[in-house]
C-alpha positions in Angstrom: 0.0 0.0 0.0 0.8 3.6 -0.5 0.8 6.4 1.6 -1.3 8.6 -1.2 -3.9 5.8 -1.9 -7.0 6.3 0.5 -7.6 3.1 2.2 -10.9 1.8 1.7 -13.6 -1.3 1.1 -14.9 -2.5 -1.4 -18.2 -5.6 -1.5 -19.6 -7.6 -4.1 -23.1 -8.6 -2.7 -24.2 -11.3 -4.8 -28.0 -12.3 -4.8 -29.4 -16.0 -5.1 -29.4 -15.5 -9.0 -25.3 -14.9 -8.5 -26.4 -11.6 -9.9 -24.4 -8.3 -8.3 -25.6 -4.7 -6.7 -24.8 -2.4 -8.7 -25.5 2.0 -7.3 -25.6 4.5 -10.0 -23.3 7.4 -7.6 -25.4 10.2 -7.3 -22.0 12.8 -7.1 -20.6 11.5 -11.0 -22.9 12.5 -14.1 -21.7 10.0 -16.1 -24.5 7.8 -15.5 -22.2 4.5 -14.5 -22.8 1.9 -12.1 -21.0 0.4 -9.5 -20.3 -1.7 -6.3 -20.5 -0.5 -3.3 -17.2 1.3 -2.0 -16.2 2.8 1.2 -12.9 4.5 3.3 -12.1 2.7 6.0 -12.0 5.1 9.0 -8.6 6.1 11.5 -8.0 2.8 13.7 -10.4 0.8 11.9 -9.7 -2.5 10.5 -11.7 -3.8 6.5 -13.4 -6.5 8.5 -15.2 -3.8 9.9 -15.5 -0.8 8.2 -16.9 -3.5 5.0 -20.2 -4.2 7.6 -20.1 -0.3 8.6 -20.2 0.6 5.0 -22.5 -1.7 3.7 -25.3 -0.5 6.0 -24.7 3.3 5.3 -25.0 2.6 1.3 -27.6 0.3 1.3 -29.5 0.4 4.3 -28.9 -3.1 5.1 -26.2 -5.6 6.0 -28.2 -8.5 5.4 -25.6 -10.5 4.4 -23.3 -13.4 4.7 -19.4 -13.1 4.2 -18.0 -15.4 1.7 -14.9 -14.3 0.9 -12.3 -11.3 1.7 -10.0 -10.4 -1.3 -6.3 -11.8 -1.3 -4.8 -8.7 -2.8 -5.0 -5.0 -2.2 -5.7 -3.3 -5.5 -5.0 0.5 -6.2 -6.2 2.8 -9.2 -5.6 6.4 -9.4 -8.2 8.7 -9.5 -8.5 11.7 -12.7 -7.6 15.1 -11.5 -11.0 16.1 -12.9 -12.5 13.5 -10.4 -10.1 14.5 -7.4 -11.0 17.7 -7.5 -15.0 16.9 -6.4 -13.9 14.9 -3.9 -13.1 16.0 -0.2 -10.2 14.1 0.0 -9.0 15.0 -3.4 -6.2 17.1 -2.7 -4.7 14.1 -0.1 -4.5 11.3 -2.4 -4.0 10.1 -6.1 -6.1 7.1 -5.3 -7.8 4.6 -3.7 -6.6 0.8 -2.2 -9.2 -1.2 -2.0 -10.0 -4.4 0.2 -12.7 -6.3 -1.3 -15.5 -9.0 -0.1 -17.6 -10.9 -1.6 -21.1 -11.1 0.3 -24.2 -13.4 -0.7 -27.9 -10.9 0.1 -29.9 -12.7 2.4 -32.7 -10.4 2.4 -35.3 -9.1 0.1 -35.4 -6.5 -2.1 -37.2 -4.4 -0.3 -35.0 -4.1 2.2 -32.0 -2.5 0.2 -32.5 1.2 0.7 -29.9 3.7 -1.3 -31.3 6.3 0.0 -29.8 6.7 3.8 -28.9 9.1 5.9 -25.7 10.3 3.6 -26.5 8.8 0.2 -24.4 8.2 -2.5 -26.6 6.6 -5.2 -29.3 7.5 -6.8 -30.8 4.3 -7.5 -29.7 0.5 -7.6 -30.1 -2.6 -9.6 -28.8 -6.3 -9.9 -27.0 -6.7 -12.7 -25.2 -9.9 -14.5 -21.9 -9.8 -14.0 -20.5 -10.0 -17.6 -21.5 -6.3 -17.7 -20.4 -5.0 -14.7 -16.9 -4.1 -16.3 -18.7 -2.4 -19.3 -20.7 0.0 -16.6 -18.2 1.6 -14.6 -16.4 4.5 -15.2 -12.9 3.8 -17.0 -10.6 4.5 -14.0 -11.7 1.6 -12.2 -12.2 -1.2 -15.0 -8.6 -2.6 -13.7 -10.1 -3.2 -10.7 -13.2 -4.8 -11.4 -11.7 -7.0 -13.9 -8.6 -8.3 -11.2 -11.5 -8.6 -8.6 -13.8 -10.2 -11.2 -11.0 -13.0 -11.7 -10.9 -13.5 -8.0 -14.1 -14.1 -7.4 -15.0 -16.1 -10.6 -16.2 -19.3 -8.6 -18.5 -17.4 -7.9 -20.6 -17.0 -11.3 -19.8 -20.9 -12.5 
């Protein structure tokens, strides 16, 4: 890890048709989707802040663990992007730990709009088009955690 790369979480929640939650942000016009993501706070470990951040995005942590990532994975961030950001001026980037979660719940129970939100709406989606749908600065990412957790989606 690097010292300009904000530390931070990353979940693929995975429903009982191995399809994945996908939030359109509600701070980036582009209209893209993605996984939930999250910093991981001062003194807190990605075990935790991944339940902590779930629950603030979607409303619910309804969820069982299957699987923590075996790799950090960093992608920089366009200047142009940094700059909306309240961190921006801190780091280049984010490091993400990422977990795969199976949704126990219903759909009713997924709720984007919380307290602080930061999508606009959500969807499941199939995960051959996930890659396709997020914005170009983090298709590295999803692809390497993609190949990871391929098992899944067999």
């Amino acid at each position: 890890m690097t010292e300009n790369y904000r530390r931070c979480v990353g979940m693929m929640i995975v429903n009982d048709k191995n399809e994945i939650l996908v939030g359109k942000r509600l701070d980036h016009p582009s209209g893209h989707w993605q996984m939930p993501q999250g910093g991981i706070d001062e003194n807190e470990n990605p075990g935790k802040a991944v339940w902590r951040e779930m629950l603030e995005e979607i409303g619910t942590n309804n969820a069982t663990m299957i699987k923590e990532s075996n790799q950090w994975i960093n992608y920089k961030i366009p200047t142009e992007t940094l700059a909306t950001l309240p961190w921006g001026d801190i780091y280049v980037g984010q490091t993400q730990k990422w977990f795969a979660f199976r949704f126990n719940g219903n759909d009713n129970e997924i709720n984007v709009g919380t307290d602080n939100p930061e999508f606009s709406e959500w969807k499941w989606t199939h995960h051959n088009l996930l890659v396709e749908n997020i914005v170009p600065f983090k298709r590295n990412t999803y692809e390497k955690i993609l190949k990871e957790f391929n098992y899944l989606f067999i």
